[in-house]
mmCIF file of the N, C-alpha and C atoms, coordinates in Angstrom:
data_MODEL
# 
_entry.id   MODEL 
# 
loop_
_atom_site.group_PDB 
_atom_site.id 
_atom_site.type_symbol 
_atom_site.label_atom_id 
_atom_site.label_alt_id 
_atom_site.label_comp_id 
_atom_site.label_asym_id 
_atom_site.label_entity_id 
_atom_site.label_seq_id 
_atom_site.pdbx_PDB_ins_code 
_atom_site.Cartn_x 
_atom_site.Cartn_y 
_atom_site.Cartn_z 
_atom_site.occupancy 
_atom_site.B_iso_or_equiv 
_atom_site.pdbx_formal_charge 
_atom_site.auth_seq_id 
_atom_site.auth_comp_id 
_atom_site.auth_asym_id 
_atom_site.auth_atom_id 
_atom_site.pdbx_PDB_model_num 
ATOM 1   N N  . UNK A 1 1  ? 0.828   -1.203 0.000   1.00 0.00 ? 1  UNK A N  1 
ATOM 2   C CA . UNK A 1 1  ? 0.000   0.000  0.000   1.00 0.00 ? 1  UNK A CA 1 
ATOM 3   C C  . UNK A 1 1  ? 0.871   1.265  0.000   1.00 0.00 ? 1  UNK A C  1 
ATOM 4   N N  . UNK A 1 2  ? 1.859   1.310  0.535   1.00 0.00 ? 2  UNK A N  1 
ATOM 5   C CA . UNK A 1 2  ? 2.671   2.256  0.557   1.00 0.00 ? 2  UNK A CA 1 
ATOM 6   C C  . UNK A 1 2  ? 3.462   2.799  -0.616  1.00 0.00 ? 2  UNK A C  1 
ATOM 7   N N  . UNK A 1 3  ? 3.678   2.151  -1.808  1.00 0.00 ? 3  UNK A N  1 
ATOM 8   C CA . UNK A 1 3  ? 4.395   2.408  -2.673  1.00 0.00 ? 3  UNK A CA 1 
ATOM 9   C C  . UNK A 1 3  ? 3.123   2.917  -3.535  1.00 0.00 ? 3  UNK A C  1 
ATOM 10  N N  . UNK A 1 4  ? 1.858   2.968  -3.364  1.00 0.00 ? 4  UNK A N  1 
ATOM 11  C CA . UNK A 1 4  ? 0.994   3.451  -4.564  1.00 0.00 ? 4  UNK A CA 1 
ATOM 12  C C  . UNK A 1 4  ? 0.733   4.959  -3.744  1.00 0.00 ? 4  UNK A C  1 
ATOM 13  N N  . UNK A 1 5  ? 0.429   4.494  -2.397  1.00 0.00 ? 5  UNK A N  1 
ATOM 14  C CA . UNK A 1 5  ? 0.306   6.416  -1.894  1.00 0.00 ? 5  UNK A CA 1 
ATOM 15  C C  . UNK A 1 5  ? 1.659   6.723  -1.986  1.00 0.00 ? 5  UNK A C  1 
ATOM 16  N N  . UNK A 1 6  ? 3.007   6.527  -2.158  1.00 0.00 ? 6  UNK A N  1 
ATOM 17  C CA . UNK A 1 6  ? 3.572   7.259  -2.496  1.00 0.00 ? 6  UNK A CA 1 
ATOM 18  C C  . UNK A 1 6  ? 3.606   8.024  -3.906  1.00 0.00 ? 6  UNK A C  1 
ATOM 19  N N  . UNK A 1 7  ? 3.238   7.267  -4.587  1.00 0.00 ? 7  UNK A N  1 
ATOM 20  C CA . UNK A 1 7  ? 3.558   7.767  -6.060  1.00 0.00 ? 7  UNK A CA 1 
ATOM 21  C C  . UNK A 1 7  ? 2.011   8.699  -5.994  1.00 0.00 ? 7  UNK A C  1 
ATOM 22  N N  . UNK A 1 8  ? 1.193   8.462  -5.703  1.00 0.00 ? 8  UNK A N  1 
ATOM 23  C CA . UNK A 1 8  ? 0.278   9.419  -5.496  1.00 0.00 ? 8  UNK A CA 1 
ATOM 24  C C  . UNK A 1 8  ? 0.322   11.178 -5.074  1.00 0.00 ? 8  UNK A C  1 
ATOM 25  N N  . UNK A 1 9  ? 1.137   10.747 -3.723  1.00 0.00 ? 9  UNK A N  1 
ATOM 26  C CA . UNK A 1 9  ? 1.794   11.319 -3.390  1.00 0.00 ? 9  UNK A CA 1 
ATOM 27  C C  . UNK A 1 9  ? 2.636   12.654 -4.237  1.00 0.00 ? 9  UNK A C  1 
ATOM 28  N N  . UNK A 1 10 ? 3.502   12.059 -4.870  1.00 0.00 ? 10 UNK A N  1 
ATOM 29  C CA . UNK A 1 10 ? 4.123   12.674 -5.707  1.00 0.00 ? 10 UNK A CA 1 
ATOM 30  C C  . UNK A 1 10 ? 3.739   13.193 -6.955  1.00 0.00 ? 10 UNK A C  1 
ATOM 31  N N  . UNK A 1 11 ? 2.769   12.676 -7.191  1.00 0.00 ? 11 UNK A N  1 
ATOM 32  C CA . UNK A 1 11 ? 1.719   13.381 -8.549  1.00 0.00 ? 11 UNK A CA 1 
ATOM 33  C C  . UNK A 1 11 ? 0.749   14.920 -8.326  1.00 0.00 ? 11 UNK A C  1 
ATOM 34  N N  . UNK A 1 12 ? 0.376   14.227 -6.919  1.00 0.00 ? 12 UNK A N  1 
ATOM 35  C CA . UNK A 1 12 ? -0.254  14.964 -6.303  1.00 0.00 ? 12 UNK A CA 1 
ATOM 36  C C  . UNK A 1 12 ? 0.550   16.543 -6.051  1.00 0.00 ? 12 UNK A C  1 
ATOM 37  N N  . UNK A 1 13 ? 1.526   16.447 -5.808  1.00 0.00 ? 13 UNK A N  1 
ATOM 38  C CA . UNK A 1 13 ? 2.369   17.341 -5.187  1.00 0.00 ? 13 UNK A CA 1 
ATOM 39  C C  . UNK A 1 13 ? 3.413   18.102 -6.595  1.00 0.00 ? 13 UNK A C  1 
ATOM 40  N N  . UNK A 1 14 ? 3.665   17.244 -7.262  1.00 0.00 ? 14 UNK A N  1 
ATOM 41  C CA . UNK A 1 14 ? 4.215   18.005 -9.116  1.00 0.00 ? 14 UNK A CA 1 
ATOM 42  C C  . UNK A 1 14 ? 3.146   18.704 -9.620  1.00 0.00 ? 14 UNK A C  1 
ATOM 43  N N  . UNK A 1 15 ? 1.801   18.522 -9.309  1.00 0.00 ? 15 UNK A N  1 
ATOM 44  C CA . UNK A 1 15 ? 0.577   18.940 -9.965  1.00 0.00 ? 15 UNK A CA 1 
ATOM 45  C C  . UNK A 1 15 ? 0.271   20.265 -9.452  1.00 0.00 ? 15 UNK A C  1 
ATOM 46  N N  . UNK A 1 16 ? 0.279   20.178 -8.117  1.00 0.00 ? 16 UNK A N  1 
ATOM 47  C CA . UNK A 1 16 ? 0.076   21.629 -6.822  1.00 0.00 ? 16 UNK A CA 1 
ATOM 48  C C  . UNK A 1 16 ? 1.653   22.451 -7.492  1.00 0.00 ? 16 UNK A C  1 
ATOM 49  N N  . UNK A 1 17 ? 2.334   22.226 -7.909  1.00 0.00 ? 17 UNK A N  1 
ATOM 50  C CA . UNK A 1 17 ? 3.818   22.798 -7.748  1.00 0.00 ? 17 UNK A CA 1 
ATOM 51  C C  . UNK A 1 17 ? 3.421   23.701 -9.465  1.00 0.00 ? 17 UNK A C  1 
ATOM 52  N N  . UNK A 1 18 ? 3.016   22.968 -10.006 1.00 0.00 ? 18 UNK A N  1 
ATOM 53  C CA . UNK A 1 18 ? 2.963   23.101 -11.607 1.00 0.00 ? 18 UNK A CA 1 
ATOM 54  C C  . UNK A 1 18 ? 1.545   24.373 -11.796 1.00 0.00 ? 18 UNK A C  1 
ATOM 55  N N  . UNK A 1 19 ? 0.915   23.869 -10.811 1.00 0.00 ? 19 UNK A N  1 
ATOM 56  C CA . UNK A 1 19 ? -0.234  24.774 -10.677 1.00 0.00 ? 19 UNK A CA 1 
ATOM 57  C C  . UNK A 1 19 ? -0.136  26.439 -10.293 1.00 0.00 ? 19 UNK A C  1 
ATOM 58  N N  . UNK A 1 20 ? 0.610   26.198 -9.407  1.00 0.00 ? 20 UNK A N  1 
ATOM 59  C CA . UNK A 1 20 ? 1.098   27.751 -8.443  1.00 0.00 ? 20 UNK A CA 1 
ATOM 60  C C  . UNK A 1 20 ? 2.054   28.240 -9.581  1.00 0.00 ? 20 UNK A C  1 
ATOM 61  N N  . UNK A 1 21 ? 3.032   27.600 -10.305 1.00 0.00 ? 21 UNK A N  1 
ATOM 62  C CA . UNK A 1 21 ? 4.139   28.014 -11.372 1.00 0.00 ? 21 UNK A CA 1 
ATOM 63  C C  . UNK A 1 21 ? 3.472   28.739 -13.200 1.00 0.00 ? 21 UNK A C  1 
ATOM 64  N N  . UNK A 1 22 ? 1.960   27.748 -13.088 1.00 0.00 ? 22 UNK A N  1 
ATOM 65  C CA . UNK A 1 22 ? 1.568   28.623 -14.543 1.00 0.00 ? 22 UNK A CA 1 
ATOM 66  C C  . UNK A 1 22 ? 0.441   29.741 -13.776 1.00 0.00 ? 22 UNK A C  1 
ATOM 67  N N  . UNK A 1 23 ? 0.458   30.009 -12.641 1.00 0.00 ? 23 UNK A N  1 
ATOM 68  C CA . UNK A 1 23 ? -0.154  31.466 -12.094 1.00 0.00 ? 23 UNK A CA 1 
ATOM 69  C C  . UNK A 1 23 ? 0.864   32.612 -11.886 1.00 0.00 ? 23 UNK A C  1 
ATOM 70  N N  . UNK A 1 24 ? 1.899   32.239 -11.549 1.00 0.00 ? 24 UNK A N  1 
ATOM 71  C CA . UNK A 1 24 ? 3.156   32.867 -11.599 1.00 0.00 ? 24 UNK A CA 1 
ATOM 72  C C  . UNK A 1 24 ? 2.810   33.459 -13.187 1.00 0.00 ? 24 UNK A C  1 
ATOM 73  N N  . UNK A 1 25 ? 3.512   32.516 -13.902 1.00 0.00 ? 25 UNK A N  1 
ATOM 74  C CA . UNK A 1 25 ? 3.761   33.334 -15.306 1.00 0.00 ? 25 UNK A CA 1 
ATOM 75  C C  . UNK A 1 25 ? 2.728   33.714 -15.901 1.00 0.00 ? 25 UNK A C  1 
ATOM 76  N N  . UNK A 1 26 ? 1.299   33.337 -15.476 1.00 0.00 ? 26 UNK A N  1 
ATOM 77  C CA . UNK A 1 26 ? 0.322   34.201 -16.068 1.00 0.00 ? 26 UNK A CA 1 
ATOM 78  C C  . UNK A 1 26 ? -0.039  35.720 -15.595 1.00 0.00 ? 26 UNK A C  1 
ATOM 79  N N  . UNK A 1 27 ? 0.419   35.755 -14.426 1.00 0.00 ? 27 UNK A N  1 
ATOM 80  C CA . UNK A 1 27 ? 0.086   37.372 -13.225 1.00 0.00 ? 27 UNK A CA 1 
ATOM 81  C C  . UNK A 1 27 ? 1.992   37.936 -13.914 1.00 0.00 ? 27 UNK A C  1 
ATOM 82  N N  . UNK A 1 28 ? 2.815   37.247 -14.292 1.00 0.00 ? 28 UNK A N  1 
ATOM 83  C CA . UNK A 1 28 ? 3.749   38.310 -14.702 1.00 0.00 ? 28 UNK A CA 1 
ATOM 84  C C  . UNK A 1 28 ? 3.343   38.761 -16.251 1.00 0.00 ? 28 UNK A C  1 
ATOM 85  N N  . UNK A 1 29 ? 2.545   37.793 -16.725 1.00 0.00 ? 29 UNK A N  1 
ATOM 86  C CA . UNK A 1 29 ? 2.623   37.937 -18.501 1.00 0.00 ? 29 UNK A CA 1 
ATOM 87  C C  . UNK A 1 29 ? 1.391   39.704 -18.174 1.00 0.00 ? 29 UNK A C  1 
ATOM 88  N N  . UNK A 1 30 ? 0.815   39.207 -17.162 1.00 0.00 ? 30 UNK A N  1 
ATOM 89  C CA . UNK A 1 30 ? -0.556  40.656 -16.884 1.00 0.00 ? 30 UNK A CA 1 
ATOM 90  C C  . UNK A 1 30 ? 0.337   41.464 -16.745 1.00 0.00 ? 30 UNK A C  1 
ATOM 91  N N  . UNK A 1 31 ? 1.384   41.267 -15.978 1.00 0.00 ? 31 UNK A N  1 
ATOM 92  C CA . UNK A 1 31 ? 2.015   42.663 -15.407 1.00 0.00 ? 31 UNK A CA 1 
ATOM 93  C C  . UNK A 1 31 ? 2.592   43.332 -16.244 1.00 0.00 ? 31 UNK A C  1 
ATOM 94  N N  . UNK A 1 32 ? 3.399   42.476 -16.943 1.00 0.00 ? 32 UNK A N  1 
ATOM 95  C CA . UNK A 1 32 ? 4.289   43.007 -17.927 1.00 0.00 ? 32 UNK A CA 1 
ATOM 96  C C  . UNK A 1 32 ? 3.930   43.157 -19.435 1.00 0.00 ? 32 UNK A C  1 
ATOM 97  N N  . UNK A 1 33 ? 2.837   42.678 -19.715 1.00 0.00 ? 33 UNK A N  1 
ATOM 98  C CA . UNK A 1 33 ? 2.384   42.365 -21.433 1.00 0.00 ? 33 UNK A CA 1 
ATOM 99  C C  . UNK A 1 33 ? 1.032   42.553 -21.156 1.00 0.00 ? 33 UNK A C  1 
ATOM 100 N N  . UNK A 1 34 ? 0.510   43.657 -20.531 1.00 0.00 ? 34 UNK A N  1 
ATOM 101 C CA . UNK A 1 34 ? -1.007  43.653 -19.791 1.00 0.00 ? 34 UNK A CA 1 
ATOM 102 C C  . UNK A 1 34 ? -1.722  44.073 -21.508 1.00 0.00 ? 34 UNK A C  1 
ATOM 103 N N  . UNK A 1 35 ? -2.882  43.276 -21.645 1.00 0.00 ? 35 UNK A N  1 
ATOM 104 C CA . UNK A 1 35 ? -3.438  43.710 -23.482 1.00 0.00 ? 35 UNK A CA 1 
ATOM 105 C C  . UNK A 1 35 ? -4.626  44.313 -22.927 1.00 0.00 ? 35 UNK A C  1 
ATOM 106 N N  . UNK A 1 36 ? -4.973  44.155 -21.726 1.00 0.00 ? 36 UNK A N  1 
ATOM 107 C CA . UNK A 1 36 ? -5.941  45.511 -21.260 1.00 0.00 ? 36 UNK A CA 1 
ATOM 108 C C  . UNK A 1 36 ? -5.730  46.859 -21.242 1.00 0.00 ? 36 UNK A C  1 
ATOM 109 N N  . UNK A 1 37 ? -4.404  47.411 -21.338 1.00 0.00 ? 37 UNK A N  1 
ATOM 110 C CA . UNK A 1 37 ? -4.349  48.615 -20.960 1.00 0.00 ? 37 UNK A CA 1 
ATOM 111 C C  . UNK A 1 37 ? -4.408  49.631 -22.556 1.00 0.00 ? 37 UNK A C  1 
ATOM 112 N N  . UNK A 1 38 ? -4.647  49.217 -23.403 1.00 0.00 ? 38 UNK A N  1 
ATOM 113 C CA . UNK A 1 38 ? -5.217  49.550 -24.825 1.00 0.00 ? 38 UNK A CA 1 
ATOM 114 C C  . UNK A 1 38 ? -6.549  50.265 -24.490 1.00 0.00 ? 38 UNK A C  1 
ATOM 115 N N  . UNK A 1 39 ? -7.660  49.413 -23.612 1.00 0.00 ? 39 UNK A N  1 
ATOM 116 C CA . UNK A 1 39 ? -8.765  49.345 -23.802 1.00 0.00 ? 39 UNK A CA 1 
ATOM 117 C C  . UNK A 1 39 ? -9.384  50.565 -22.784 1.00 0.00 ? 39 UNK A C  1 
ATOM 118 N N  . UNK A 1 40 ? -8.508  50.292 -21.256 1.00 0.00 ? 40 UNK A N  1 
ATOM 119 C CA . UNK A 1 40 ? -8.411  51.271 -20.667 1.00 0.00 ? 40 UNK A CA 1 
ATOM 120 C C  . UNK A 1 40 ? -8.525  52.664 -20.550 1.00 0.00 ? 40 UNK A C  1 
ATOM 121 N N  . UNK A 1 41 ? -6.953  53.012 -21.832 1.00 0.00 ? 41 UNK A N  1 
ATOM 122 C CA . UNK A 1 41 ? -6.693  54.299 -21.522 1.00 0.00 ? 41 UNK A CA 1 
ATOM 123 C C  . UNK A 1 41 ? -7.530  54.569 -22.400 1.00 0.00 ? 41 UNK A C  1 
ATOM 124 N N  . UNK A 1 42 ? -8.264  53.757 -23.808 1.00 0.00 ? 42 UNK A N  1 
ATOM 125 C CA . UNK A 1 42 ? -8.792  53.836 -24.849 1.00 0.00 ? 42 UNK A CA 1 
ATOM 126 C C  . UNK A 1 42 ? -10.284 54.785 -24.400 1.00 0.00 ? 42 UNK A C  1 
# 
């Protein structure tokens, strides 16, 4: 039993890691490449 919750485990946890990492580069792509601010000042 232990070797399947581990690998679980570890899927589980690359997935949470991978998750927080494409919010990262999506809140820098806003910050820095924001395609709202056209519409804004528009």
């Amino acid at each position: 039993m232990t070797p399947m919750l581990q690998v679980k485990m570890f899927i589980v946890a690359g997935l949470l890691d991978a998750v927080t990492m494409i919010g990262v580069g999506i809140a820098l792509f806003f910050t820095f490449a924001n395609p709202f601010v056209g519409q804004i000042a528009g």
